[in-house]
C-alpha positions as CSV (number, residue, x, y, z in Angstrom):
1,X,-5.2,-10.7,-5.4
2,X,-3.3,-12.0,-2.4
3,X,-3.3,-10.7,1.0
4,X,-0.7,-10.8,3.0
5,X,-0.4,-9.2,6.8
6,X,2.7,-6.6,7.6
7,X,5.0,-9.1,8.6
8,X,4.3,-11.4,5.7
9,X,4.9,-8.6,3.4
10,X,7.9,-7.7,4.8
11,X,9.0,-10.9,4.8
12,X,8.0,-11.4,0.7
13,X,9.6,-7.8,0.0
14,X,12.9,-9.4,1.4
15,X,12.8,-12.4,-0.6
16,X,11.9,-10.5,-3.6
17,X,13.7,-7.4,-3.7
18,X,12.4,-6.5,-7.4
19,X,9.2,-6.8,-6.3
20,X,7.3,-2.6,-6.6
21,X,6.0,-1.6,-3.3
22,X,3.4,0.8,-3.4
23,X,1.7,3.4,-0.8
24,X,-1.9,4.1,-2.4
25,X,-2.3,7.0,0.5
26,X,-1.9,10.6,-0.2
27,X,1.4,11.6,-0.1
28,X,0.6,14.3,2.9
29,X,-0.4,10.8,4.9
30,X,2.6,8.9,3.5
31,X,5.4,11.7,4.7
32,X,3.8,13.0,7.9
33,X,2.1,10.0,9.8
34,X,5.0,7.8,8.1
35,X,5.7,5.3,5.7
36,X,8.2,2.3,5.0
37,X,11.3,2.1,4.0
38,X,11.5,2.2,0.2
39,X,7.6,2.4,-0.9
40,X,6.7,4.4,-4.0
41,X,3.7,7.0,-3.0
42,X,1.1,6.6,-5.8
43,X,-1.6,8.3,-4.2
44,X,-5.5,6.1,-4.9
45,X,-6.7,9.9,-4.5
46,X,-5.6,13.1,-3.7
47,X,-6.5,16.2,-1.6
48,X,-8.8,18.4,-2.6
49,X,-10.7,15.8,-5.0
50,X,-10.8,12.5,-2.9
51,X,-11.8,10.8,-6.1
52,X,-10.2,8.1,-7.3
53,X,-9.2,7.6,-10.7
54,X,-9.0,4.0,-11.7
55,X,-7.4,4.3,-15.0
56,X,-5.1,7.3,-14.0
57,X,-3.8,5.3,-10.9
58,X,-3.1,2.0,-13.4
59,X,-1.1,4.0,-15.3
60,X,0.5,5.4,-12.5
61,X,1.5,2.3,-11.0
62,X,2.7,1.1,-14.6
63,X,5.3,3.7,-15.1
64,X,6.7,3.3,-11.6
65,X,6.7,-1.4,-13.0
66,X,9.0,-2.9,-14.9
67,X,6.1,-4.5,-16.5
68,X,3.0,-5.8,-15.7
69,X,4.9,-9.2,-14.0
70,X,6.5,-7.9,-11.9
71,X,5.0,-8.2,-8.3
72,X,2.9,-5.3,-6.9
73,X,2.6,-4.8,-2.7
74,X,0.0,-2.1,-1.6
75,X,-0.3,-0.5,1.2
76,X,-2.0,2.2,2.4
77,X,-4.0,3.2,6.1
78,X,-5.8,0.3,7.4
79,X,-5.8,-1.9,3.8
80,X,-9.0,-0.8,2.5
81,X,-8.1,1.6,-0.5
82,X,-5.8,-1.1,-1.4
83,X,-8.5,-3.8,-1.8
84,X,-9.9,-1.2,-5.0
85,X,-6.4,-0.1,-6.1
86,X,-5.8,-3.8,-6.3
87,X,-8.7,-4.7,-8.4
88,X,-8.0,-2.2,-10.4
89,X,-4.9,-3.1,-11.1
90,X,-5.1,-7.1,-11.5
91,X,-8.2,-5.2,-14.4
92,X,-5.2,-3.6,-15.8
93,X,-3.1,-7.0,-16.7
94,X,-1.1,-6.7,-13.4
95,X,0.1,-10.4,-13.2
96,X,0.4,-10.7,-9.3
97,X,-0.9,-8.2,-6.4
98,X,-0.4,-8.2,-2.7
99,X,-3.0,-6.5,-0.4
100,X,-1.3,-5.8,2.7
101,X,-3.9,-7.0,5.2
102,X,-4.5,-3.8,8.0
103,X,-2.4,-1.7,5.9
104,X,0.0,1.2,7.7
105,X,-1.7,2.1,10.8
106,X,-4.1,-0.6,11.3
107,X,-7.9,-1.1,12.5
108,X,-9.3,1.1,15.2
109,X,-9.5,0.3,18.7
110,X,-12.0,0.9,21.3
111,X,-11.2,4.6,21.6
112,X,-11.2,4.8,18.1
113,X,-7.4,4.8,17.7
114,X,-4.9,3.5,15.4
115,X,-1.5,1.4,15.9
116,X,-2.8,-0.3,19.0
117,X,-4.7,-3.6,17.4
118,X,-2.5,-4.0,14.3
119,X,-1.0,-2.8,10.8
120,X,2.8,-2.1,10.0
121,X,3.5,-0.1,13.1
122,X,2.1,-2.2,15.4
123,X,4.3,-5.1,14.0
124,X,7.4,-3.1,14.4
125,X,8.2,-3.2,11.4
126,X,10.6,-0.7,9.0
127,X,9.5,2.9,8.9
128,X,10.1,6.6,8.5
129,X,8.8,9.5,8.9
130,X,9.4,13.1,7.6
């Protein structure tokens, strides 16, 4: 698995339009906090189980591919659901898959915070929100 930060991953979505972003959050997270432009939701877990299911996510993930080459980016809060989702999807004969590094909203800061230290929004990059 690769990791690349926001702006690295913006800048490889750019280059590689046919690339399959990916938002692992729930899809409540992904439409009300906000989400880039042109990401797929394919929720790691969802409300009310908050267990993930590795081989139903894969499969997920592989309807929404045009086969298991073609480049996966995942995001999702602050990049650690995406370091399982990635795992399990490299397990599943994905060829070539992108971690973004701080994910969304980023790390916490001192008042236990996100958006101030790092992650997408903090880089200014693309978003939208419902």
């Amino acid at each position: 698995m690769k990791h690349f930060q926001p702006k690295e991953a913006w800048d490889y979505l750019q280059q590689h339009p046919d690339a399959l972003f990916v938002d692992v959050r729930m899809e409540i997270e992904s439409l009300y906090v906000g989400r880039p432009p042109g990401v797929v939701n394919v929720p790691w877990y969802e409300y009310p189980d908050l267990m993930p299911d590795a081989s139903q996510f894969a499969e997920a993930v592989a309807r929404e591919a045009n086969g298991k080459d073609q480049p996966v980016l995942l995001i999702c809060r602050s990049g650690k659901r995406t370091l399982d989702a990635g795992q399990v999807l490299e397990a599943a004969g994905f060829a070539e898959v992108i971690n973004i590094v701080h994910g969304f909203e980023g790390e916490l800061d001192e008042r236990f915070q996100r958006s101030a230290l790092s992650g997408w929004r903090f880089d200014g990059l693309p978003w939208e929100q419902m």
